[in-house]
C-alpha positions as CSV (number, residue, x, y, z in Angstrom):
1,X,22.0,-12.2,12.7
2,X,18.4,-12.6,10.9
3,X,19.0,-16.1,11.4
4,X,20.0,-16.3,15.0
5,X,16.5,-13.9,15.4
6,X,14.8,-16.4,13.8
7,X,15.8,-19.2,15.7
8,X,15.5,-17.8,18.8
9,X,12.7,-16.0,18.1
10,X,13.5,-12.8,19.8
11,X,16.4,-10.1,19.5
12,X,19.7,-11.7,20.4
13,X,20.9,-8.9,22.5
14,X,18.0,-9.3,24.6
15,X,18.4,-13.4,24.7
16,X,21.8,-13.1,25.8
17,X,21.5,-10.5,28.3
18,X,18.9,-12.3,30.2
19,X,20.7,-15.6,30.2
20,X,23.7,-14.3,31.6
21,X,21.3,-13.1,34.5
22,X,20.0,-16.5,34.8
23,X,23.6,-17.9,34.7
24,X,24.5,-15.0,37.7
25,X,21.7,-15.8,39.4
26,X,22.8,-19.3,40.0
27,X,26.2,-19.1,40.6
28,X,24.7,-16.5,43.2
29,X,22.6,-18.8,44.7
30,X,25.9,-21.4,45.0
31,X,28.1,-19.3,47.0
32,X,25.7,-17.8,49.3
33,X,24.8,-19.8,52.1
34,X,21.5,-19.8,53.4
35,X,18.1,-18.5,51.8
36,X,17.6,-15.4,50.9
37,X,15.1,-13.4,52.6
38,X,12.3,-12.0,50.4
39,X,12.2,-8.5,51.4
40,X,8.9,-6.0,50.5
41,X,10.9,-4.8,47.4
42,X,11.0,-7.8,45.8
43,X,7.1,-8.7,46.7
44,X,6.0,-5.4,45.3
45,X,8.2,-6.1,42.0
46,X,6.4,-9.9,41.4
47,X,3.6,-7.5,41.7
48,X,3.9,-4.2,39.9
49,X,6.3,-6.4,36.6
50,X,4.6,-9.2,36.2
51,X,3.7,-9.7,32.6
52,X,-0.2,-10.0,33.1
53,X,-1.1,-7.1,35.7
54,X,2.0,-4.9,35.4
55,X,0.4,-2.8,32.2
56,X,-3.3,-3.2,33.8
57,X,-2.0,-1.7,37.1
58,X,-0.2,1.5,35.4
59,X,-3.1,2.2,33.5
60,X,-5.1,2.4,37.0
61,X,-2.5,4.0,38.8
62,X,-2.7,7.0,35.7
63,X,-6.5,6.9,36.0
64,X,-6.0,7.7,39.8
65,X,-3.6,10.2,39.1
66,X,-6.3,11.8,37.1
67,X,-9.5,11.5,39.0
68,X,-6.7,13.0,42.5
69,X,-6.0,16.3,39.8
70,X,-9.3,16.6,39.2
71,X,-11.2,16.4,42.2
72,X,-8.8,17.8,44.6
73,X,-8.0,20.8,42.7
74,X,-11.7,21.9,42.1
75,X,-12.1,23.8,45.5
76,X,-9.3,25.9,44.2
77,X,-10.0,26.4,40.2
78,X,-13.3,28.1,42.2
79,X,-11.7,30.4,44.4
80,X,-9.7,31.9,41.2
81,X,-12.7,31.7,39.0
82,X,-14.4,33.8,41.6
83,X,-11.6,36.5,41.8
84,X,-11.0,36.7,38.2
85,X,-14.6,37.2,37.8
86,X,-14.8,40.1,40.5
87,X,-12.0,41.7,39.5
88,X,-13.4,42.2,35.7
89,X,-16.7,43.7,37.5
90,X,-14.7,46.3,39.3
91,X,-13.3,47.1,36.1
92,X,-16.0,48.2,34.7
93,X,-17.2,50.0,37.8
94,X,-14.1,51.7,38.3
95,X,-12.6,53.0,34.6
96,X,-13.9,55.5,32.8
97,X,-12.7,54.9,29.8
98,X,-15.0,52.2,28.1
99,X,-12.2,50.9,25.5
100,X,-9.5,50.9,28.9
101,X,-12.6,49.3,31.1
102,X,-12.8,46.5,28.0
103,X,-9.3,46.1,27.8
104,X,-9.1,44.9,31.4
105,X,-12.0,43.0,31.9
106,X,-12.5,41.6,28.7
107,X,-8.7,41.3,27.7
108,X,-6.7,40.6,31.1
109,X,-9.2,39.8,33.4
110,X,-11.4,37.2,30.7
111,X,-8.0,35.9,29.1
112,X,-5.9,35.1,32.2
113,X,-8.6,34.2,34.4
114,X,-9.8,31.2,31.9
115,X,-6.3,29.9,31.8
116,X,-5.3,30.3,35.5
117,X,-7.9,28.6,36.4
118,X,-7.0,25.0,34.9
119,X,-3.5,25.5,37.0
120,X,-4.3,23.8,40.1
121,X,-5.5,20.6,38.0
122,X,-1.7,20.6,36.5
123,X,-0.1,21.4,39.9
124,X,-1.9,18.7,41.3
125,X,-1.2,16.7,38.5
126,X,2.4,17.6,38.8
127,X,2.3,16.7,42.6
128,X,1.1,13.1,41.4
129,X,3.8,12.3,39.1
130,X,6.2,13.6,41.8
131,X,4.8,10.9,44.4
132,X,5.2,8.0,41.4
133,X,8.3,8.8,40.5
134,X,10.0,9.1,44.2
135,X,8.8,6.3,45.1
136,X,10.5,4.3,42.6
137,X,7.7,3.3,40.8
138,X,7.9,5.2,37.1
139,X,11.1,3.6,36.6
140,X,9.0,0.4,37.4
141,X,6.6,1.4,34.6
142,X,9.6,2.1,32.1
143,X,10.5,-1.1,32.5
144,X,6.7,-3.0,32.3
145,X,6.0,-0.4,28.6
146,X,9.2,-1.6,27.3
147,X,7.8,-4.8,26.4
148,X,5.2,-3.0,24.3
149,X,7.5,-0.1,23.2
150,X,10.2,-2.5,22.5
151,X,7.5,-4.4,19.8
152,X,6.3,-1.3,18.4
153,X,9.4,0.5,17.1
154,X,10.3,2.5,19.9
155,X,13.5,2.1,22.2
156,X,13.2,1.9,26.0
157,X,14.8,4.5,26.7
158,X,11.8,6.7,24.5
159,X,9.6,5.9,27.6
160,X,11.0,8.5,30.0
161,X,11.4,11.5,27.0
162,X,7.5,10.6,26.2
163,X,6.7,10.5,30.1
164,X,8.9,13.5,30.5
165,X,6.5,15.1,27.8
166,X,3.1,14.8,29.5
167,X,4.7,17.9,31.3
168,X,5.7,19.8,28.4
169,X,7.0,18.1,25.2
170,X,10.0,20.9,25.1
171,X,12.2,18.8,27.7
172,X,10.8,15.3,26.7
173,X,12.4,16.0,23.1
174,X,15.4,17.8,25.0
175,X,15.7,14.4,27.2
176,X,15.9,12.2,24.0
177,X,19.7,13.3,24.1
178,X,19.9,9.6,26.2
179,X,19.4,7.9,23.4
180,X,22.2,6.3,21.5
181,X,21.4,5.6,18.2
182,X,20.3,8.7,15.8
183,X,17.6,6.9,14.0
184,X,16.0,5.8,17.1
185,X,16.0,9.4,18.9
186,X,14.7,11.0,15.7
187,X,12.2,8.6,16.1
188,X,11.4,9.4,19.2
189,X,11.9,13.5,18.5
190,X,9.0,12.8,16.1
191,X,6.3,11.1,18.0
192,X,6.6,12.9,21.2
193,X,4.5,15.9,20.3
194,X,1.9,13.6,20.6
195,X,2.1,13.1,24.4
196,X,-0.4,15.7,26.2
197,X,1.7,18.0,27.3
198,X,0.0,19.7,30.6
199,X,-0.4,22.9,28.1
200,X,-3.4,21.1,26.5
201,X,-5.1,20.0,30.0
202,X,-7.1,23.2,30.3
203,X,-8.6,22.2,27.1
204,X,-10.0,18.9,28.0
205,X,-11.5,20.6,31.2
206,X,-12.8,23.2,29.7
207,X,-14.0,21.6,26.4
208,X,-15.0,18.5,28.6
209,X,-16.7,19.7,31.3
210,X,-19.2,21.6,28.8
211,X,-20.0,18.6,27.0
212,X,-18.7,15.1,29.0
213,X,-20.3,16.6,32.2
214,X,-19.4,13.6,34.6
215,X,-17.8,12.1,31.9
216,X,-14.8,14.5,32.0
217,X,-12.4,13.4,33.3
218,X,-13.0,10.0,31.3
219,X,-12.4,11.9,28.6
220,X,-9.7,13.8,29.8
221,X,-7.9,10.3,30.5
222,X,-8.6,9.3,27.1
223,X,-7.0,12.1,25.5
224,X,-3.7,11.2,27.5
225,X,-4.2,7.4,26.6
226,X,-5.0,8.1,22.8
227,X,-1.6,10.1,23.0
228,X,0.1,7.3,23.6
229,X,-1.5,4.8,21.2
230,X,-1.0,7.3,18.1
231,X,2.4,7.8,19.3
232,X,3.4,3.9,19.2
233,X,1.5,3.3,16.3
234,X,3.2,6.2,14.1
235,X,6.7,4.9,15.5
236,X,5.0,1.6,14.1
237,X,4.4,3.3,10.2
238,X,7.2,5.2,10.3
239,X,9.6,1.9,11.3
240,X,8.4,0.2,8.3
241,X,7.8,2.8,5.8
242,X,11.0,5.4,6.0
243,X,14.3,3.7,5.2
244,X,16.0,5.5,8.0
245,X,14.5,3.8,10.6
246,X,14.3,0.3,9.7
247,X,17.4,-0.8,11.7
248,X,16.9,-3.1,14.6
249,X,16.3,-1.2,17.9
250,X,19.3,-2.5,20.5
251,X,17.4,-3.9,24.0
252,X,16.9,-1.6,27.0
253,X,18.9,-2.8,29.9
254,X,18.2,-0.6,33.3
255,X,19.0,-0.5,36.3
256,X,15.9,-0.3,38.8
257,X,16.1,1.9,42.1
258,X,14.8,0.7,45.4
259,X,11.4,1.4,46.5
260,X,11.9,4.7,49.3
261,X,8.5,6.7,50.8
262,X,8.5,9.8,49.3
263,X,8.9,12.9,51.4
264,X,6.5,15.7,51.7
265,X,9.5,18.4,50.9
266,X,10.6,16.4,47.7
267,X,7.0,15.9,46.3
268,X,6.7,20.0,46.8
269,X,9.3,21.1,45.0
270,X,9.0,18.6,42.4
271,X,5.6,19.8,42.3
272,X,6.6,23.6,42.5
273,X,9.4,23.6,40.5
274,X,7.5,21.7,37.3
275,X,4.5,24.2,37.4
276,X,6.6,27.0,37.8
277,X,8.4,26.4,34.8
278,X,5.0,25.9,33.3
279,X,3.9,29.2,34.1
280,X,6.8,31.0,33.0
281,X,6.7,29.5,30.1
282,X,3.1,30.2,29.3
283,X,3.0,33.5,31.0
284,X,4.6,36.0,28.2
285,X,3.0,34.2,25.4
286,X,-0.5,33.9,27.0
287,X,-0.3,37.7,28.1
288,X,0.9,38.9,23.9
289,X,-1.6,36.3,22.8
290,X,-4.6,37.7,24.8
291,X,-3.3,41.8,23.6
292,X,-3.8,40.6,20.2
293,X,-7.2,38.2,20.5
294,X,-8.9,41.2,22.3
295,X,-7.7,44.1,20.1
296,X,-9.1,41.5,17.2
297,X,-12.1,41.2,18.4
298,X,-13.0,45.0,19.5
299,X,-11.6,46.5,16.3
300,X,-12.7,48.5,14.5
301,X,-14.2,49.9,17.5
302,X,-17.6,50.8,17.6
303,X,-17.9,50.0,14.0
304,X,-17.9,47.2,11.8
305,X,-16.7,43.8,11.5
306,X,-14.0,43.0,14.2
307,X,-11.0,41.8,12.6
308,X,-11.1,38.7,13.8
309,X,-14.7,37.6,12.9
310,X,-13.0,38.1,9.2
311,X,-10.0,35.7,10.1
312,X,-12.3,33.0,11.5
313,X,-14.6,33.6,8.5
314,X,-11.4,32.6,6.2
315,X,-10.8,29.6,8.7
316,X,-13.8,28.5,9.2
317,X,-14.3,26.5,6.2
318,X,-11.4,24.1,6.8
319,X,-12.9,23.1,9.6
320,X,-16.8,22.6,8.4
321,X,-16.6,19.0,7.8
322,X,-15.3,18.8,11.8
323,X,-18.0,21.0,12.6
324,X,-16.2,23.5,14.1
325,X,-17.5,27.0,13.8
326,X,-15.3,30.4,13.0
327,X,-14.6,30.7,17.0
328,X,-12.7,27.0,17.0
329,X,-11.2,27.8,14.1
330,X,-9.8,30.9,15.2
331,X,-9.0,29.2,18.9
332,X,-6.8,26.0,17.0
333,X,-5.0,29.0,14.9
334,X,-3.8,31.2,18.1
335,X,-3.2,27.4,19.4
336,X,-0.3,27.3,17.4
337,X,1.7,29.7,19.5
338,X,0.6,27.6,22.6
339,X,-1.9,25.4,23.7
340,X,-3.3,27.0,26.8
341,X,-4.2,30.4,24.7
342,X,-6.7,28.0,23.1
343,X,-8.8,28.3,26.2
344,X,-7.9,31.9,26.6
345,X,-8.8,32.8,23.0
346,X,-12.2,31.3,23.7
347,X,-12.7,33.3,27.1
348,X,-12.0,36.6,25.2
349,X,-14.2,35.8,22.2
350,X,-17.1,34.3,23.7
351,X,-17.5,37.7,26.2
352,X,-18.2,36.1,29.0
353,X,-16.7,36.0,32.8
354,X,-16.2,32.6,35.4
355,X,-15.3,29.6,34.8
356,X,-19.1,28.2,34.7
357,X,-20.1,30.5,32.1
358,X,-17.3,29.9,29.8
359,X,-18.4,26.1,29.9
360,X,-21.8,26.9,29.2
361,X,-20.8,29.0,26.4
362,X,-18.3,26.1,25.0
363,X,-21.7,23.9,25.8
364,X,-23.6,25.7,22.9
365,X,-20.5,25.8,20.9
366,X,-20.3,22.2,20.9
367,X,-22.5,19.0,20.9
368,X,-20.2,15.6,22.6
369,X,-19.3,14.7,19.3
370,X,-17.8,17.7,18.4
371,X,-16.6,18.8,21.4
372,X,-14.7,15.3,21.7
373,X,-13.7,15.6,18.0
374,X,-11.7,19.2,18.9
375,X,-10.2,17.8,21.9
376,X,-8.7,15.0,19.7
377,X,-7.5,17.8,17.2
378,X,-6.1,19.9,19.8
379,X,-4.3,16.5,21.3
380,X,-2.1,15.7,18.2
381,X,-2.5,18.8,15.7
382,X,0.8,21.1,15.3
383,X,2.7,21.4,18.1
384,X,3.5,25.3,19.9
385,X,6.1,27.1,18.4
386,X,7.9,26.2,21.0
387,X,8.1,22.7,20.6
388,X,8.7,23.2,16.8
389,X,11.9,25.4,18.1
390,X,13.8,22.6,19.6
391,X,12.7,20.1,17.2
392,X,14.8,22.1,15.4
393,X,17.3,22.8,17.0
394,X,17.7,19.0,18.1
395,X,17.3,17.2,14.9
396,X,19.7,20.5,13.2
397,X,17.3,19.6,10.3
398,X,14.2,21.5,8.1
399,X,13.3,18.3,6.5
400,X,12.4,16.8,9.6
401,X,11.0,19.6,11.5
402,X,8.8,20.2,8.5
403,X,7.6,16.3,8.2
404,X,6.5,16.7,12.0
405,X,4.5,19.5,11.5
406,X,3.0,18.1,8.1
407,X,2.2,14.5,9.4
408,X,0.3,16.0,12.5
409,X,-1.6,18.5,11.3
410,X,-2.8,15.8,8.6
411,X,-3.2,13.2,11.0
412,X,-5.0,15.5,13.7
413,X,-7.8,16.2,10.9
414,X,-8.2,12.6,9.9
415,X,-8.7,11.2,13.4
416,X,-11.2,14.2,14.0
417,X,-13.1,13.9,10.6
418,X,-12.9,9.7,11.5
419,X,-14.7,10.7,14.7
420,X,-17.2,12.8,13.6
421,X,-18.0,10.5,10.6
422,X,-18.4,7.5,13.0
423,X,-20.5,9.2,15.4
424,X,-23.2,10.4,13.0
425,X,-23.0,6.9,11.8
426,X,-23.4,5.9,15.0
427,X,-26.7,8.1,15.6
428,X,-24.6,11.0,17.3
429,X,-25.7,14.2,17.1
């Protein structure tokens, strides 16, 4: 078989599957009388898989998809940034009791109004994917990142369960289940965490929009596209450095659906349906996690150190070479549980109420360099316990759930410390 490879100079399956399409493809074109007629489908298809502009036109197709989630949703982040904000003034007006008062504005009001705020971006974003994928178009795209994938050490067929996971990477490893071989869903079980899951957006807003400015949602984009490239390039390593995955990958043979407008009601409930899950997911978590960050950081009350200014004191020196201060520190270790109560962690411990001067707080927080060096950590550092749940309970192995918790907490601090090494090189600040 290595010498058929050799000779032909790609995989053999592959080879023979596409020339016995060429061989059906003439024998067609005997028996049928007449010319076919080239419909739209096909002219979009020369388009959106030819070898040259198919990968250039999905990457500006996701850009789109971006700069549509960003911009569209802003008139509506503001209307809940506003209402969040009032409600923690009447709070205050309104209870008597000042540790009940703080409770509500500073715990409920502060912690769910800085997450709920970065849900239209996701709804919107949601609403995009929905439009791509009814149209017939992401299974286009499958098709066009195989050819990278394929080179890479991934199987097609890891394309939809890492597409799947830029929603939330607890169905993209759930959706690996398609995949044949063991070794090649492992594979793909493994390097899906790394896919920004819709759980980290409000963190590149938030974190971006302090420091990027009009750069944001550049950044943003490059959070999602860095993903990706880590993911591939770890499938890469681990290919050719852990035994069990060395065997050849099998070619990805799909069938491709037939271009169709998509329909307002469909692209809704897709829409609704996603970020609904998303909010019931996040909702108990962010709720527990922002009882605990605010009793943290009111007690003791009245007196002394708050408990949590101690915990970010014992964290804070991990992070110094990053140059994250106690308040990241303690933000990335509530993180863990889920990603969004990074944002909300910061909201309660900062003090402060609206989305404006959360980002100015973040803004003295952070310089760019830093503030793009913790976005990168929050991208690819340990995934929510979530996530680590059905790892488990998909691979049925410790070993492995371990090893993807160890590989990207370690890698997640080199890319950062890389970053923030390079950019004070560089004459960064």
């Amino acid at each position: 078989m290595s010498r058929l490879r050799e000779a032909l100079g790609e995989d053999p399956e592959a080879y023979f599957v596409e020339k016995r399409y060429e061989f059906i493809s003439k024998v067609v074109s005997r028996v049928l009388r007449g010319a076919k007629p080239l419909t739209l489908s096909d002219l979009l298809d020369k388009v959106f898989l030819d070898r040259v502009l198919g990968i250039p036109i999905f990457l500006a197709l996701w850009w789109a998809l971006f700069r549509f989630a960003f911009h569209v949703s802003a008139p509506f982040s503001d209307l809940i940034d506003l209402f969040f904000a009032q409600l923690g003034d009447v709070a205050r007006q309104h209870i008597a009791n000042e540790r009940w008062a703080s409770f509500v504005a500073d715990g409920i009001c502060a912690g769910f109004g800085s997450v709920l705020v970065f849900i239209p971006p996701i709804f919107f974003l949601f609403l995009g994917l929905a439009i791509l994928e009814d149209s017939g178009y992401l299974a286009r795209a499958a098709f066009v990142v195989d050819r990278i994938l394929y080179k890479l050490g991934l199987h097609g067929r890891s394309f939809i369960p890492m597409l799947i996971g830029f929603g939330c990477n607890v169905p993209g490893i759930m959706a690996t289940r398609t995949i044949d071989r063991e070794e090649d869903r492992i594979l793909t079980i493994l390097v899906n965490p790394l896919m920004s899951c819709s759980a980290r957006l409000p963190v590149y807003v938030l974190v971006g929009g302090a420091v990027l400015g009009a750069y944001a949602a550049a950044g943003t984009y490059f959070m999602y596209l860095l993903g990706i490239g880590l993911a591939v390039a770890m499938a890469l390593l681990f290919r050719r450095v852990i035994p069990y995955f060395r065997a050849r990958r099998p070619a990805f043979i799909m069938e491709l659906p037939l271009y169709a407008r998509p329909t307002l009601r469909s692209v809704l409930t897709h829409m609704y349906e996603r970020g609904i899950l998303f909010l019931k997911k996040a909702g108990g978590i962010i709720f527990t996690v922002m009882v605990v960050v605010w009793f943290l950081s009111t007690h003791p009350w009245g007196a002394g150190e708050p408990y949590i200014y101690m915990l970010g004191r014992v964290l804070e020196p991990l992070f110094a070479p990053l140059g994250f201060d106690w308040r990241a520190a303690v933000a990335l270790f509530f993180g863990f549980l889920a990603k969004e109560v990074v944002v909300e962690t910061f909201g309660v411990l900062v003090g402060v109420e609206g989305e404006e001067a959360l980002r100015k707080a973040i803004a003295s927080m952070f310089t760019p360099l830093k503030g793009i060096a913790f976005m990168v950590f929050t991208l690819i550092y340990v995934p929510c316990v979530a996530t680590v749940a059905v790892i488990y309970r998909e691979t049925g192995s410790v070993k492995w759930t371990l090893f993807a918790m160890l590989y990207e907490l370690i890698l997640a601090y080199v890319v950062a410390l890389v970053i923030i090494v390079v950019g004070l090189a560089l004459g960064y600040a």
